[in-house]
OpenMM code with the backbone's topology and positions (N, CA, C; nanometers):
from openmm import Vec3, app, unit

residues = "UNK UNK UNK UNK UNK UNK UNK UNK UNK UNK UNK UNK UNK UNK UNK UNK UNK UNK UNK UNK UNK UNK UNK UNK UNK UNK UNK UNK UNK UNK UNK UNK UNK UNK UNK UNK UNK UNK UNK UNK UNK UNK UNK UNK UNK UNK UNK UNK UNK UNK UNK UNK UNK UNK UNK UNK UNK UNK UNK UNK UNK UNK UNK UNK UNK UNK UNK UNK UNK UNK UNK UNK UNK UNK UNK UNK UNK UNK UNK UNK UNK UNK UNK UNK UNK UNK UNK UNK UNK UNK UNK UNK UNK UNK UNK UNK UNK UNK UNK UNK UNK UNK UNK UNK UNK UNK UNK UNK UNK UNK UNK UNK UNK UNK UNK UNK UNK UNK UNK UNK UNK UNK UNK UNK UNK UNK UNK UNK UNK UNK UNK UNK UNK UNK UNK UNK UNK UNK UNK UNK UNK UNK UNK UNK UNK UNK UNK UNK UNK UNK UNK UNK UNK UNK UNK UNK UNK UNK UNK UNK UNK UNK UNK UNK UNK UNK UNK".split()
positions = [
    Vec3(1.3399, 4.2493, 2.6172),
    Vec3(1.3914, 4.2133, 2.4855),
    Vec3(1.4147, 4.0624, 2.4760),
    Vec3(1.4361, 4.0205, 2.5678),
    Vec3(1.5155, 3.8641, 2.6035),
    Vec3(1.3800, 3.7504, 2.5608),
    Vec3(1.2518, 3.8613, 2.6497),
    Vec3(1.1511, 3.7620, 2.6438),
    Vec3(1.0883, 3.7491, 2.4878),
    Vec3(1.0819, 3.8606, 2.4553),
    Vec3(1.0438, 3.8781, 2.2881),
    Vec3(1.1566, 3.7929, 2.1767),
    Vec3(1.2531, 3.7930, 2.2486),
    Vec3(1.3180, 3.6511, 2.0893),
    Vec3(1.2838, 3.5099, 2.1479),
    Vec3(1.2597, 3.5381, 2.2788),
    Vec3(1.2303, 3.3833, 2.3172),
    Vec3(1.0810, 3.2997, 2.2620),
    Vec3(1.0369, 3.4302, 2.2507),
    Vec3(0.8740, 3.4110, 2.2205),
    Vec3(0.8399, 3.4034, 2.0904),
    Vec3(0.9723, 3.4834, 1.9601),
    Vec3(0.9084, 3.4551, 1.8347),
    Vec3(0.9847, 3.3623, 1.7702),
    Vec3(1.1016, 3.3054, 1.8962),
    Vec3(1.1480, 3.1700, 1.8683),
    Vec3(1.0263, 3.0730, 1.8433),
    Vec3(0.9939, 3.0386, 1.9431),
    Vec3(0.8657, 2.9842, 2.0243),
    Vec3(0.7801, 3.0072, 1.8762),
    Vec3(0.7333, 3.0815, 1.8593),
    Vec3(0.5752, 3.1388, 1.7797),
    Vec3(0.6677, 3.0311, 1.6315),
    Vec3(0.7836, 3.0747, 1.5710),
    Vec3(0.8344, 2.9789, 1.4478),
    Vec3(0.9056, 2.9122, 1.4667),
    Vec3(0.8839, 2.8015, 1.5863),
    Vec3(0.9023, 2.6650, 1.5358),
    Vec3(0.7964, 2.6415, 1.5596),
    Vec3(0.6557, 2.7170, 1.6014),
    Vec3(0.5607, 2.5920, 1.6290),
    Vec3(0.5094, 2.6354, 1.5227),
    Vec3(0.4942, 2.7414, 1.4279),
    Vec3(0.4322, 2.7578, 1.2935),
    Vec3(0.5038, 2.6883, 1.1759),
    Vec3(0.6470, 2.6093, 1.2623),
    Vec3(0.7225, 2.5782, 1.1322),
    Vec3(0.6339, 2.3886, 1.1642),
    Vec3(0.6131, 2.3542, 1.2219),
    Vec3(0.5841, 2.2580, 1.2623),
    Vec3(0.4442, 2.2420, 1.1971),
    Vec3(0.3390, 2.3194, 1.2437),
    Vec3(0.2012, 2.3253, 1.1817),
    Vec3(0.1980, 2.3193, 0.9868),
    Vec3(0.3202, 2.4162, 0.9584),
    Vec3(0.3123, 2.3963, 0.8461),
    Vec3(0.3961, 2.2990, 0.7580),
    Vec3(0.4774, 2.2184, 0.8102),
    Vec3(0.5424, 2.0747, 0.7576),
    Vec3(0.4627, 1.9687, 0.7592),
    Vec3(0.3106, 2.0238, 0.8564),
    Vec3(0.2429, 1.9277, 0.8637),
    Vec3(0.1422, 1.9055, 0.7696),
    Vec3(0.1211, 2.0010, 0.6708),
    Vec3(-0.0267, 2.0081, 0.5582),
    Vec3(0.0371, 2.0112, 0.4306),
    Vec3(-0.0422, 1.9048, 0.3914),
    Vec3(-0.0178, 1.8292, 0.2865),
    Vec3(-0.0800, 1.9412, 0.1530),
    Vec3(-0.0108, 1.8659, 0.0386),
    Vec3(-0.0751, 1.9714, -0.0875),
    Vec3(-0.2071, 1.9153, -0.1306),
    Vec3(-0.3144, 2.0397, -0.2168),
    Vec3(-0.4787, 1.9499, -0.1961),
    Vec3(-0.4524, 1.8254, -0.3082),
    Vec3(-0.5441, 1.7512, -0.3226),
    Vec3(-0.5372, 1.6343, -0.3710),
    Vec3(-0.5333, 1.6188, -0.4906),
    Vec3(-0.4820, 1.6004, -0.6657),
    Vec3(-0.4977, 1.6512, -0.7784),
    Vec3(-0.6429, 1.5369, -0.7671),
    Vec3(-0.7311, 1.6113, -0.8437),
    Vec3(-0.8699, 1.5509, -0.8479),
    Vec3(-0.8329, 1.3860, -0.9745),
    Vec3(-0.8706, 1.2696, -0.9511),
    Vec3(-0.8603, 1.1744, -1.0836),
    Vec3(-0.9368, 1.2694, -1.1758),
    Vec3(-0.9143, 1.1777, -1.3147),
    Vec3(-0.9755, 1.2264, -1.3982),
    Vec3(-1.0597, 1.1737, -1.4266),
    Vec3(-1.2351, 1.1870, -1.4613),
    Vec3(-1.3170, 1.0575, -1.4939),
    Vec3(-1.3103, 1.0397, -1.5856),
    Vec3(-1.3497, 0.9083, -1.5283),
    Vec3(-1.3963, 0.8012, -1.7324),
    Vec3(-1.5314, 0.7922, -1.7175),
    Vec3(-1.5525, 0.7784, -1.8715),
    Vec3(-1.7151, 0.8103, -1.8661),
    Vec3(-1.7218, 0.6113, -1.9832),
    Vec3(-1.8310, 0.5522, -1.9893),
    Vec3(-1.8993, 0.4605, -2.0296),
    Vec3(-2.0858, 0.4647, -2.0374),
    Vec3(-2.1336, 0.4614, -2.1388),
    Vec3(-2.2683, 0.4132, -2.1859),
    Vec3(-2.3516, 0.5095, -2.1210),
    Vec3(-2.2720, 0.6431, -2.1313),
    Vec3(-2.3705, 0.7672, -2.0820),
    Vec3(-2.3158, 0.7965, -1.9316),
    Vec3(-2.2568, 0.6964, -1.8599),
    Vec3(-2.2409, 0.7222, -1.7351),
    Vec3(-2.0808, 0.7912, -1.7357),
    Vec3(-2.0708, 0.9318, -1.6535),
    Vec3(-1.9206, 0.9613, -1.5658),
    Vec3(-1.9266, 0.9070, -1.4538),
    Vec3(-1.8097, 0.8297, -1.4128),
    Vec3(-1.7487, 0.8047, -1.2869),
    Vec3(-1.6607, 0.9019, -1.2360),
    Vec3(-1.7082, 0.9526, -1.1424),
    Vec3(-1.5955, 1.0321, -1.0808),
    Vec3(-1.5300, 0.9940, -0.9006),
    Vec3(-1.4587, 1.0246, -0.8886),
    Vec3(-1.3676, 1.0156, -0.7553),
    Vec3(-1.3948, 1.1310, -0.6719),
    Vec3(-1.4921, 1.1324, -0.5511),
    Vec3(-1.4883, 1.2531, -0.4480),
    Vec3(-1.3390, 1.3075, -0.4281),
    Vec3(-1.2945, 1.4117, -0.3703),
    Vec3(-1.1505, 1.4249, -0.4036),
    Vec3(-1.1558, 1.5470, -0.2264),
    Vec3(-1.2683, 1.4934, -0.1522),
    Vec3(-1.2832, 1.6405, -0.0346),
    Vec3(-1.1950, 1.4898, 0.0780),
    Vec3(-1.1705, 1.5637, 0.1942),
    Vec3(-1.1139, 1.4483, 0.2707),
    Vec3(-1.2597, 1.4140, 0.3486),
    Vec3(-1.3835, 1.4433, 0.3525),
    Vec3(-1.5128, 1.3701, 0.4368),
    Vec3(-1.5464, 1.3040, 0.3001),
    Vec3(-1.5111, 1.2411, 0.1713),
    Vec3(-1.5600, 1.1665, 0.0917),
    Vec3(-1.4468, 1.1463, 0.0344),
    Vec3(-1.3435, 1.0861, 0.1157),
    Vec3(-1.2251, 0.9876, 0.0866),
    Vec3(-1.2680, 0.8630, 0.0724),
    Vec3(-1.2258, 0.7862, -0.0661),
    Vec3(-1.2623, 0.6390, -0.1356),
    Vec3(-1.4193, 0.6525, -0.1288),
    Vec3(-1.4759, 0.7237, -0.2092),
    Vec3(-1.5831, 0.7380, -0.2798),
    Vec3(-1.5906, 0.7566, -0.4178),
    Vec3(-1.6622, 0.6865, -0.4881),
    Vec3(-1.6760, 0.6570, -0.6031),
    Vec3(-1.8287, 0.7376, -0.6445),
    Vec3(-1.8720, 0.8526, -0.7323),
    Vec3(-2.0412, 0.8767, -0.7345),
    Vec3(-1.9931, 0.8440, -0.9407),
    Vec3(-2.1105, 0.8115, -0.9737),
    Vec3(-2.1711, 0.7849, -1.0630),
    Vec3(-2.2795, 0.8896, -1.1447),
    Vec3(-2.2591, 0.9704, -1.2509),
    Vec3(-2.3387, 1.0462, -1.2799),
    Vec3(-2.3633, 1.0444, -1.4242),
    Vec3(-2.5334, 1.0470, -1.4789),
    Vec3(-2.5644, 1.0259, -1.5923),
    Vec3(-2.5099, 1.1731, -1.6746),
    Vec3(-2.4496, 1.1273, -1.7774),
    Vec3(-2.3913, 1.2405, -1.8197),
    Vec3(-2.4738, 1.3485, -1.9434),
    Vec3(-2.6062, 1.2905, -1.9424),
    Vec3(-2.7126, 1.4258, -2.0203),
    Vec3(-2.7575, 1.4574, -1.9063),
    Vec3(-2.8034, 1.4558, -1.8347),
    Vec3(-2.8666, 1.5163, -1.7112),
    Vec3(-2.8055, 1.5904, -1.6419),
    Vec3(-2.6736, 1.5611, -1.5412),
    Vec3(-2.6007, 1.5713, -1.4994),
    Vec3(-2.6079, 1.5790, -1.3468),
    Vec3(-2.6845, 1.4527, -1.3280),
    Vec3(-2.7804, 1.4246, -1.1954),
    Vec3(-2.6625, 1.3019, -1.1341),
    Vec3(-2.6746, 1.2773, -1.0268),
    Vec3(-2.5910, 1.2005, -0.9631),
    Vec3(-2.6921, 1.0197, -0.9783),
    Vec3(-2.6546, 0.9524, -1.0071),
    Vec3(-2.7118, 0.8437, -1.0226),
    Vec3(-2.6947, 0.7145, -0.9098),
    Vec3(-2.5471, 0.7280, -0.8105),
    Vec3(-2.5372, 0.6617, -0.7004),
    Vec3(-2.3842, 0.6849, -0.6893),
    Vec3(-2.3523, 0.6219, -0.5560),
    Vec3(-2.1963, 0.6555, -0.5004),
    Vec3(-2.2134, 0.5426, -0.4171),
    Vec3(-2.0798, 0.4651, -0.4206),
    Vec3(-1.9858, 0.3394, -0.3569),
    Vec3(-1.8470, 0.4106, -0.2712),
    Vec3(-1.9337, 0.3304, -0.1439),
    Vec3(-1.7506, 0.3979, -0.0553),
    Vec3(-1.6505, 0.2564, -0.1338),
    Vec3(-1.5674, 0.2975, -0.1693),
    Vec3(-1.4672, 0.1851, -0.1730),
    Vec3(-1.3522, 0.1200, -0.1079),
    Vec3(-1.2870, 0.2217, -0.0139),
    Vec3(-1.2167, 0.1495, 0.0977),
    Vec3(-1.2349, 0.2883, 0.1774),
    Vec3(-1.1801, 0.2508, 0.3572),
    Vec3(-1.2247, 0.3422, 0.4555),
    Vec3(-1.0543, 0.4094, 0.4904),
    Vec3(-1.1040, 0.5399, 0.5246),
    Vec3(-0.9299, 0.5872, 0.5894),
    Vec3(-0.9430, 0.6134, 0.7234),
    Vec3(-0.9110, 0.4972, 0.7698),
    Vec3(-0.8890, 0.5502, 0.9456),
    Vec3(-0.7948, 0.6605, 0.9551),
    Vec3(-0.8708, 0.7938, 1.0449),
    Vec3(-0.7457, 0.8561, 1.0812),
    Vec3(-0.7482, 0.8425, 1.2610),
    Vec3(-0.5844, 0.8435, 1.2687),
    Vec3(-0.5834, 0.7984, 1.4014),
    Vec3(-0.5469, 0.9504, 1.4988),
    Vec3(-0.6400, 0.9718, 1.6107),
    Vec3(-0.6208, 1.0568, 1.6686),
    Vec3(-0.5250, 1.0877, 1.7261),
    Vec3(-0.4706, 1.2003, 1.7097),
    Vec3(-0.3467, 1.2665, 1.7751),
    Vec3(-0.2053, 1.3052, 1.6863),
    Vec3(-0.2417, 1.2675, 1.5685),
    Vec3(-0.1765, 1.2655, 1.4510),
    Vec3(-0.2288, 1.3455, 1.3271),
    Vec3(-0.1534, 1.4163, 1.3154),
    Vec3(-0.2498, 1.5659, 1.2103),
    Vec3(-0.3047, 1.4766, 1.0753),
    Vec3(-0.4890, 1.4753, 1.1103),
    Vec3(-0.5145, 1.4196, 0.9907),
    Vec3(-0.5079, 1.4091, 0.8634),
    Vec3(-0.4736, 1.5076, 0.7985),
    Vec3(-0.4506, 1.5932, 0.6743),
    Vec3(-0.3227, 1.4822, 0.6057),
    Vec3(-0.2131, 1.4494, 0.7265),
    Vec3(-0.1183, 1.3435, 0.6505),
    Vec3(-0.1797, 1.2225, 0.6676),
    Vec3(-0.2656, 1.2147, 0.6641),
    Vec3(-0.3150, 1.0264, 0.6692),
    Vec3(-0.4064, 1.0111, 0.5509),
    Vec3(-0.4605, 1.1694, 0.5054),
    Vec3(-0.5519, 1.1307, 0.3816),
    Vec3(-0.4897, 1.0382, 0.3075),
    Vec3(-0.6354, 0.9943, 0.2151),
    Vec3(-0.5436, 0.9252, 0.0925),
    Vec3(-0.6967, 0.8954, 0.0070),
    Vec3(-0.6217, 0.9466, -0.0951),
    Vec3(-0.7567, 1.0131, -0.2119),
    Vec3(-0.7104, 0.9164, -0.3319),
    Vec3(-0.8345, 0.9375, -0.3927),
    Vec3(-0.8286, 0.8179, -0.5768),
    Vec3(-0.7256, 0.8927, -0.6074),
    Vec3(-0.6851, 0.8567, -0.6715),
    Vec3(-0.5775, 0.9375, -0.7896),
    Vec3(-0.6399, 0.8979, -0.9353),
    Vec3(-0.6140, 0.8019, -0.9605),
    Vec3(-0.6695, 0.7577, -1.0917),
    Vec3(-0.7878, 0.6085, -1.0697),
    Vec3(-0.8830, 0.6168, -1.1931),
    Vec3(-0.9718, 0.5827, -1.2838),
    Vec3(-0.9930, 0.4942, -1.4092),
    Vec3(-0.9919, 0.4136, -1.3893),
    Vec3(-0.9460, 0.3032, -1.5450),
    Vec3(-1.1039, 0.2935, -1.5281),
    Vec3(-1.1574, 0.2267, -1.6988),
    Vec3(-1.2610, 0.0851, -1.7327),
    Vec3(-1.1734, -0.0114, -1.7764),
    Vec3(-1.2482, -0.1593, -1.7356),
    Vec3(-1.1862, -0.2589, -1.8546),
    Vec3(-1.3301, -0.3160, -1.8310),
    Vec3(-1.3215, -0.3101, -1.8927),
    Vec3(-1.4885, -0.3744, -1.9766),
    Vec3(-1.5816, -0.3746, -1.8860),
    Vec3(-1.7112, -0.4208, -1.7894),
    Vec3(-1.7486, -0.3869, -1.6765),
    Vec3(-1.7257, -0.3547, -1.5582),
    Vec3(-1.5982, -0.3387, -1.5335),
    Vec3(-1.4889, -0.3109, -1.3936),
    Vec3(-1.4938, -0.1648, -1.4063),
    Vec3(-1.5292, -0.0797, -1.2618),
    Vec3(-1.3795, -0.0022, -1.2601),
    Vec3(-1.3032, 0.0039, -1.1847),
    Vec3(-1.1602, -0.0098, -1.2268),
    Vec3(-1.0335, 0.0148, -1.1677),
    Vec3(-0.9824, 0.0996, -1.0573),
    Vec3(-0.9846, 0.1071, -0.9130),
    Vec3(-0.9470, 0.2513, -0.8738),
    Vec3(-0.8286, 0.2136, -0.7999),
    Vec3(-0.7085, 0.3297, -0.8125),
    Vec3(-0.6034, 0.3232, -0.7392),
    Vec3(-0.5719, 0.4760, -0.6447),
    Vec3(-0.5372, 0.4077, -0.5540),
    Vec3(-0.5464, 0.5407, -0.4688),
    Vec3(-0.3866, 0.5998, -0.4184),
    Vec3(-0.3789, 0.6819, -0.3389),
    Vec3(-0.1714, 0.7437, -0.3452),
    Vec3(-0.1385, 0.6623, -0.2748),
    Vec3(-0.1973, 0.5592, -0.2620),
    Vec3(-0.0668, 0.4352, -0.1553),
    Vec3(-0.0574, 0.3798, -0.2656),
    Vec3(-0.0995, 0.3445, -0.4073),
    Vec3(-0.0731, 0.2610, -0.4948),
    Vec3(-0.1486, 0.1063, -0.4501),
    Vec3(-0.2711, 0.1444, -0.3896),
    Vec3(-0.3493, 0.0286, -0.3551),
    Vec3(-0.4564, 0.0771, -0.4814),
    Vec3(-0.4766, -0.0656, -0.5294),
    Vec3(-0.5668, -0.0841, -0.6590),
    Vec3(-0.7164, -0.1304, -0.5648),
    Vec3(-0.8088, -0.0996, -0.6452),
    Vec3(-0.9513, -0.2015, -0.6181),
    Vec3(-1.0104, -0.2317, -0.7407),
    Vec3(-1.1460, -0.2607, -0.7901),
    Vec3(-1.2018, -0.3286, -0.8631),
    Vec3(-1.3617, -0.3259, -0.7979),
    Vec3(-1.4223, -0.2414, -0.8590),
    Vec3(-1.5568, -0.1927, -0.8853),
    Vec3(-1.6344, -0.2903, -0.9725),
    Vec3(-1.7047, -0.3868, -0.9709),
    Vec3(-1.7754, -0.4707, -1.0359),
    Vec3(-1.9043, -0.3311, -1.0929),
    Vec3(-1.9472, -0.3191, -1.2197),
    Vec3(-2.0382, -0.1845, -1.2029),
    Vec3(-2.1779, -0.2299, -1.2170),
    Vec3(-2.1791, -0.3681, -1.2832),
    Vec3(-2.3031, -0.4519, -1.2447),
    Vec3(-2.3108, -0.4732, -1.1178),
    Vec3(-2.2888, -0.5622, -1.0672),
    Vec3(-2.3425, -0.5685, -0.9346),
    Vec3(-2.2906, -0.5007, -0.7870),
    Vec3(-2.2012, -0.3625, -0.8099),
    Vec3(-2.1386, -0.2927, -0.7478),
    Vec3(-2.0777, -0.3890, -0.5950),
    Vec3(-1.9917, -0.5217, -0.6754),
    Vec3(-1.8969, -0.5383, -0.5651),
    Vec3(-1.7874, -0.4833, -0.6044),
    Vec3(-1.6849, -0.4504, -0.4768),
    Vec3(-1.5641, -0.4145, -0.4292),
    Vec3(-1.4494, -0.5158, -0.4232),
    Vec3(-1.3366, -0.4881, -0.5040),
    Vec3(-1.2664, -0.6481, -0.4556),
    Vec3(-1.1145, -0.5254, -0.4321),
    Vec3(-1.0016, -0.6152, -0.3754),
    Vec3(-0.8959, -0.5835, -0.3762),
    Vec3(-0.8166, -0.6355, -0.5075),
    Vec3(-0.7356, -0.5519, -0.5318),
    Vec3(-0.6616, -0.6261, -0.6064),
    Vec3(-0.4481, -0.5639, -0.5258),
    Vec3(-0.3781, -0.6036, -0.6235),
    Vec3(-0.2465, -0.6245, -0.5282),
    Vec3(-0.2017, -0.4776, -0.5270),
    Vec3(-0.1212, -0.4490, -0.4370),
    Vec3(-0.0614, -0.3535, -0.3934),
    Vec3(-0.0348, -0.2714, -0.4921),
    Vec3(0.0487, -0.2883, -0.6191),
    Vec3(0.0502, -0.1918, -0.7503),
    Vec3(0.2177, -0.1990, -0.7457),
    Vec3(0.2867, -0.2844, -0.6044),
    Vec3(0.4267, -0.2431, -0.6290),
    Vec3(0.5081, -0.3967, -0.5294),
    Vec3(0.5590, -0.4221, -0.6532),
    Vec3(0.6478, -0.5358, -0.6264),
    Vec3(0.7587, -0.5442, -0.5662),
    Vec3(0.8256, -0.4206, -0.5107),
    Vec3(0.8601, -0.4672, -0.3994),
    Vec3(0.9244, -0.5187, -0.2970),
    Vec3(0.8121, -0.4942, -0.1927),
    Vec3(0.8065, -0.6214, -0.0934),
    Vec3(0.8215, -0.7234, -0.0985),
    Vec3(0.7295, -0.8176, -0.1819),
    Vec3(0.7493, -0.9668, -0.2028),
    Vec3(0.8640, -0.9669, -0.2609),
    Vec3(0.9463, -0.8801, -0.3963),
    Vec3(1.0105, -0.9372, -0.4311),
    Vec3(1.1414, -0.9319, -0.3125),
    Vec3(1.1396, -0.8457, -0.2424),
    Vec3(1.2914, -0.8471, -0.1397),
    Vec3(1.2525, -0.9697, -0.0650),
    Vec3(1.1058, -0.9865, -0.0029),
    Vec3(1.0914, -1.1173, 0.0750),
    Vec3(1.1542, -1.2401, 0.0494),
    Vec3(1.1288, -1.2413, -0.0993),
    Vec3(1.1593, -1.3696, -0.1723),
    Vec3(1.3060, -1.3632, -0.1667),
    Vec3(1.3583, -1.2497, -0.1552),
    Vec3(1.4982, -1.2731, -0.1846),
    Vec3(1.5888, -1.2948, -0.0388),
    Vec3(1.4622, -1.2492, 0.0388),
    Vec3(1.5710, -1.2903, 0.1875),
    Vec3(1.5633, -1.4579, 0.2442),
    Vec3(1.4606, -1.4901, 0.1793),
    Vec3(1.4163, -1.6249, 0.1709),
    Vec3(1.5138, -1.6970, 0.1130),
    Vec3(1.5555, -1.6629, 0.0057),
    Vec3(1.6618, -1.7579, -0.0844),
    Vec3(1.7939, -1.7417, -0.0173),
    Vec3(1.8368, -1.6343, 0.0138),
    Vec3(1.9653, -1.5861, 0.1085),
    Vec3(1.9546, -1.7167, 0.2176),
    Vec3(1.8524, -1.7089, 0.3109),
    Vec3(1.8257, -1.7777, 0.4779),
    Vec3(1.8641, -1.9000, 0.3738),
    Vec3(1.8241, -1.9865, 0.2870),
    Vec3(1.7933, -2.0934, 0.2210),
    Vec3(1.9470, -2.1263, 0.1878),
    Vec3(1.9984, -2.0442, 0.1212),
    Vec3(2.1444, -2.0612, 0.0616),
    Vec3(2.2501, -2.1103, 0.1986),
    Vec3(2.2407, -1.9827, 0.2953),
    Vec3(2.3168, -1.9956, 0.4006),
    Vec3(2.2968, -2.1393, 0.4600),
    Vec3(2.1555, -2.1583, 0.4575),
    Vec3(2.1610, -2.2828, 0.5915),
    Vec3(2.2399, -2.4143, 0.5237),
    Vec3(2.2204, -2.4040, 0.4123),
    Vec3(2.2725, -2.5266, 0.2886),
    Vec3(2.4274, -2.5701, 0.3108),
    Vec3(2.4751, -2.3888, 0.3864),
    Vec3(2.6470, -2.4406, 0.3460),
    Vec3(2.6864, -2.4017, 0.5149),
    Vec3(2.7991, -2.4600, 0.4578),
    Vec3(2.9135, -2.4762, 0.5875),
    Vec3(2.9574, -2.3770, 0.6528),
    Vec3(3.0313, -2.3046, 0.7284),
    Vec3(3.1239, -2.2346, 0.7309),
    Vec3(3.2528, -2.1948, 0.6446),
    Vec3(3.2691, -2.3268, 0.6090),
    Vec3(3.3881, -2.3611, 0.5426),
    Vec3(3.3122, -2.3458, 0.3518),
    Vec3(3.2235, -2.3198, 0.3236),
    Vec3(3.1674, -2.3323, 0.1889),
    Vec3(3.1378, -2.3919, 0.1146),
    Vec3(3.1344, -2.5501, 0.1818),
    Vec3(3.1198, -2.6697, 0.1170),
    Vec3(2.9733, -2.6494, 0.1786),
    Vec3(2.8921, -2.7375, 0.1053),
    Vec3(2.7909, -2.7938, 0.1192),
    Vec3(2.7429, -2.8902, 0.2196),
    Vec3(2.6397, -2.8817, 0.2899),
    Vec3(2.6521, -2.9894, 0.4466),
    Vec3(2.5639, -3.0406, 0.3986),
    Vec3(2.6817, -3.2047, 0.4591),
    Vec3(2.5529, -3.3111, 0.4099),
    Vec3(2.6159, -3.4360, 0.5575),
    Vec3(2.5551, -3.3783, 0.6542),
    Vec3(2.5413, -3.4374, 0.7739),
    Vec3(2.5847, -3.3647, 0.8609),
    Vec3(2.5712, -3.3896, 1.0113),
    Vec3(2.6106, -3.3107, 1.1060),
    Vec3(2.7977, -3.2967, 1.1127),
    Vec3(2.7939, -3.1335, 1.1823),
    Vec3(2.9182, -3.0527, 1.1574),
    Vec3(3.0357, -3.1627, 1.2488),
    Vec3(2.9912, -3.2410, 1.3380),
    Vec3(3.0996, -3.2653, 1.4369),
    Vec3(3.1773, -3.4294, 1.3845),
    Vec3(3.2379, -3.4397, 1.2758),
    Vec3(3.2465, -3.5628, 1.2267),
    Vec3(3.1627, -3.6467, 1.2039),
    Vec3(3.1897, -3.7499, 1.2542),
    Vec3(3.1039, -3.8818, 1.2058),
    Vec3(3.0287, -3.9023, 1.3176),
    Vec3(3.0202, -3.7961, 1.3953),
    Vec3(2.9192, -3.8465, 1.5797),
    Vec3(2.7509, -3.8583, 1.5262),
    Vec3(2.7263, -3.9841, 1.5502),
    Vec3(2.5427, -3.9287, 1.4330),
    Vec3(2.5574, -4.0097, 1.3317),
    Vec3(2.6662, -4.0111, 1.2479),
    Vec3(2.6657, -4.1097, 1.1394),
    Vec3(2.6402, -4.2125, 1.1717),
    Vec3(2.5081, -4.3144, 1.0883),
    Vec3(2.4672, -4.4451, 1.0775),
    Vec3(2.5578, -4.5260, 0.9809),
    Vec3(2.6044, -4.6167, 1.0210),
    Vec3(2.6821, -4.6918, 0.9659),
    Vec3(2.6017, -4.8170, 0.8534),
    Vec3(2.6139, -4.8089, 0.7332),
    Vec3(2.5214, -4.9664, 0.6462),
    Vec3(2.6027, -5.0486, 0.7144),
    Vec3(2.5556, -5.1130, 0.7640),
    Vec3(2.6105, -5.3109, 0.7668),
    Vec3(2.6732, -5.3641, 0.6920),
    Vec3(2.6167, -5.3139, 0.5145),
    Vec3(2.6884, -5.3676, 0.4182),
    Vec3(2.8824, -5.3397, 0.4267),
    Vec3(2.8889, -5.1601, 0.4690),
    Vec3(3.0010, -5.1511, 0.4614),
    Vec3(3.1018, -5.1789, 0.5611),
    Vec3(3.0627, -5.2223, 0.6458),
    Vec3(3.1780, -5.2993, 0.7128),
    Vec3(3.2242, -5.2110, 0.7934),
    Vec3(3.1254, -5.1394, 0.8866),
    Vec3(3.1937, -5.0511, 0.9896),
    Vec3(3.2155, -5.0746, 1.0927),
    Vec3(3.3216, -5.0203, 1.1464),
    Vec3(3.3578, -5.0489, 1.2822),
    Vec3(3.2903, -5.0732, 1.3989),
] * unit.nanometer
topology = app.Topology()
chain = topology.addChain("A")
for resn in residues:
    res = topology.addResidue(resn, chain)
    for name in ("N", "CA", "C"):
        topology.addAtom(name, app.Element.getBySymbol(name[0]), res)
């Protein structure tokens, strides 16, 4: 009896484990379509950041752009490392793709370059900037809260003008 709770101990935590580990499937983007053409977003995890292109009377595939790569790193349940389009913009010959990290790109559709564009979330820089101004503020002042404007140990260091008549 002893060995049987030990064992369906055993059996659910490692099924509780397997299953904290799988992610929900990916909601597919939605395409945008332009000048006859749908763009759509592969949405399987072996055609993660793929972009295909399809003429939309035909309904023939016309070409596909990887747009960024997902390393998955071994030993780490791949399923949490995906990371699929989510959404699909045009702005005028571009398209837009942002994926669930909130990383943007930029599809040139003439000459199918790839560019980055910024993260999608401000942030980072903005706390950076703000620990920056903090370090900046602090070094400015004293202990005492005055403002330093020469070294802390009196006048040891102070250059004396000639004009004023120092000791």
């Amino acid at each position: 009896m002893k060995n049987r709770t030990v064992l369906l101990t055993l059996s659910l935590v490692l099924l509780g484990r397997v299953a904290a580990a799988k992610r929900a499937p990916a909601e597919p983007a939605e395409p945008v379509a332009a000048n006859g053409v749908e763009y759509r977003a592969a949405a399987t995890p072996e055609r993660m950041g793929i972009i295909e292109a399809w003429d939309q009377q035909t309904q023939t595939k016309l070409w596909e752009k990887k747009i960024y790569d997902v390393p998955i790193t071994e030993g780490l349940e791949p399923d949490v490392q995906w990371v699929f389009i989510k959404k699909l913009e045009l702005a005028d010959r571009e398209l837009i793709i942002t994926n669930e990290k909130d990383e943007r790109y930029v599809l040139d559709l003439e000459t199918g370059v790839v560019g980055r564009l910024g993260s999608g979330t401000l942030f980072w820089p903005l706390l950076a900037a703000a620990l920056v101004l903090v370090l900046i503020i602090v070094s400015l002042r004293r202990p005492g809260g005055e403002p330093s404007d020469g070294p802390a140990s009196g006048d040891a260091g102070r250059q004396t003008d000639p004009a004023e008549g120092g000791s």
